[in-house]
C-alpha positions, 0 to 999 in steps of 0.5 A: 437517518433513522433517529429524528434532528441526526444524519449520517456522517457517511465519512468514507464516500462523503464529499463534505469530508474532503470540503472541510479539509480543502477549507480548513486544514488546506488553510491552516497549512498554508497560513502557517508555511507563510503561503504554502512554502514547503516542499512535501506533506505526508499524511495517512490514508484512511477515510481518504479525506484529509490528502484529499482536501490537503491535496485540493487546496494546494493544487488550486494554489498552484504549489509545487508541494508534493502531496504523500499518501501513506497506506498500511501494508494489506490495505487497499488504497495504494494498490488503487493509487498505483494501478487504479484496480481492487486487490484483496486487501488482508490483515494488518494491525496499525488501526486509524489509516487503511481500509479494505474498500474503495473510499469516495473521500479519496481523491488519488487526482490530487496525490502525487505519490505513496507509500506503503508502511508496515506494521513494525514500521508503524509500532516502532517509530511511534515508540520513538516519538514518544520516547525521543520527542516527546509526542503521544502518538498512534501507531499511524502517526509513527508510519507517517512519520517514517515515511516522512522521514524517508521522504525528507531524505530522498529530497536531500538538505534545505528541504521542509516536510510537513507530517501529519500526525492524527491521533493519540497514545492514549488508545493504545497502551495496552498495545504497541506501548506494551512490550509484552504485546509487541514481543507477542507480535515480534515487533520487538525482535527485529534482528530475528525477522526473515529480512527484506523482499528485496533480499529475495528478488533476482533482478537479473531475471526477467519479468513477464507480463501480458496484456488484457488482450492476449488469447488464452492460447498465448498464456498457455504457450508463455507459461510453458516456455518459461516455466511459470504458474502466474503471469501478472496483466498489464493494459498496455501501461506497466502496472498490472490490473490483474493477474492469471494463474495456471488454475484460472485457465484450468478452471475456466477451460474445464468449466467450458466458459473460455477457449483458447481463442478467448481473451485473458481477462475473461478469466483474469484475478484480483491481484491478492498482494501488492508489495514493495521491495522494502517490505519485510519477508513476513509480509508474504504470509498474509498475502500468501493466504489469498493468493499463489503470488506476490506482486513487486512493484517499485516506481509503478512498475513490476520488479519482481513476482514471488510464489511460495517456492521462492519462499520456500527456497528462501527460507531454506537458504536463510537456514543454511546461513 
């Protein structure tokens, strides 16, 4: 550090953020769950150093707790944690979880699971802890507690969920406390909302996908068949690391630095959104402005891929209602 007797906390890539996690906070949940008797922590991912050190602790112990991360919808960590690749992050409101790169501090080793949470997600239920129990939270303490909520009712009766809530009210009153700001952002008007990505997937259709391997020759053929733009790519696994647009292969082949001989991850993408099937459809813009398609993944692997046709047609059919 420049300024003599400081250093620099460098807390997104410092292993002393996860340390002092696995040696404090690990221990301090453990003692109050009389020796780690509980059956699932959710907590946020921001720097990555909590559930990290939470995750460490427990894992050495032997627990069979399961550890949740939860991840704003724009953010990058679990698309990293799902598919273990970079997307394009985009913008999303909820501060204190989150980032747009790769953190050191975040050990996914020691996650079991995640989940992404929206901005409404995150605002409403915030204002319901203030309003029905009392705790003065942030808007990524209420998406951590939607997803703990969420969590507890998938693991059914007799269970025990711990929530971590790591910040206060008091920085956001003239935010998602404010009903003129939440109207101003339509988070107060859910009725009025576009609805649910999974109210525009057709399951029946089929998913294409390609591997990393595969001629550029291949895609061309594949993409004329079915009559389709993108073709997400996979390395053997179900989850996609990247994907291939019609304009890749354009660009590529006019620039002269791909044949049709060539494999497909010469000139593969970065995935610029990653979404989950309850998401809610006007998550589509922020992605949209990135990317030619949106990826859908449930349980790790693709369920669906959404272009701006599809939107289109959507919302022409939503009018129509």
């Amino acid at each position: 550090a420049e300024t003599p007797g400081s250093f620099y906390l460098n807390q997104y890539h410092s292993q002393w953020n996860i340390e002092a996690h696995e040696k404090l906070t690990g221990q301090e949940i453990w003692d109050q769950t009389d020796g780690g008797k509980v059956d699932a922590i959710v907590a946020g991912t921001g720097t990555g150093g909590t559930i990290s050190g939470i995750g460490r602790f427990f894992k050495k112990k032997d627990a069979t707790t399961q550890i949740i991360g939860v991840d704003p919808l724009g953010s990058v960590h679990y698309h990293l944690f799902k598919t273990g690749t970079m997307p394009t992050p985009y913008v999303y409101k909820v501060e204190g979880i989150g980032e747009d790169i790769k953190c050191e501090a975040f050990d996914t080793s020691v996650v079991d699971d995640m989940y992404q949470v929206s901005d409404y997600e995150c605002f409403t239920t915030a204002r319901r802890l203030v309003r029905e129990e009392g705790l003065f939270c942030g808007g990524s303490s209420g998406g951590i507690a939607y997803i703990a909520c969420k969590v507890a009712k998938m693991m059914g009766p007799g269970k025990s969920v711990i929530a971590m809530l790591p910040d206060s009210g008091t920085r956001y009153v003239t935010k998602y406390l404010s009903d003129e700001w939440m109207k101003m952002h339509g988070f107060l008007e859910p009725e009025r909302g576009l609805g649910f990505i999974e109210d525009m997937l057709d399951r029946d259709r089929e998913i294409i996908t390609i591997s990393q391997d595969a001629p550029i020759a291949d895609v061309i053929e594949l993409m004329r068949k079915k009559g389709i733009s993108q073709i997400p790519i996979t390395n053997g696994s179900t989850k996609p690391v990247g994907i291939v647009h019609e304009v890749d292969i354009l660009r590529g082949l006019q620039r002269g630095e791909v044949t049709g001989s060539s494999p497909v991850k010469a000139i593969e993408s970065k995935i610029g959104g990653l979404l989950y099937p309850k998401a809610r459809v006007e998550e589509l813009y922020g992605v949209f402005a990135e990317d030619q398609a949106a990826i859908i993944i449930d349980e790790g692997k693709v369920v669906g891929i959404l272009s701006q046709i599809d939107l289109i047609e959507y919302l022409a059919r939503q009018q129509k209602k």
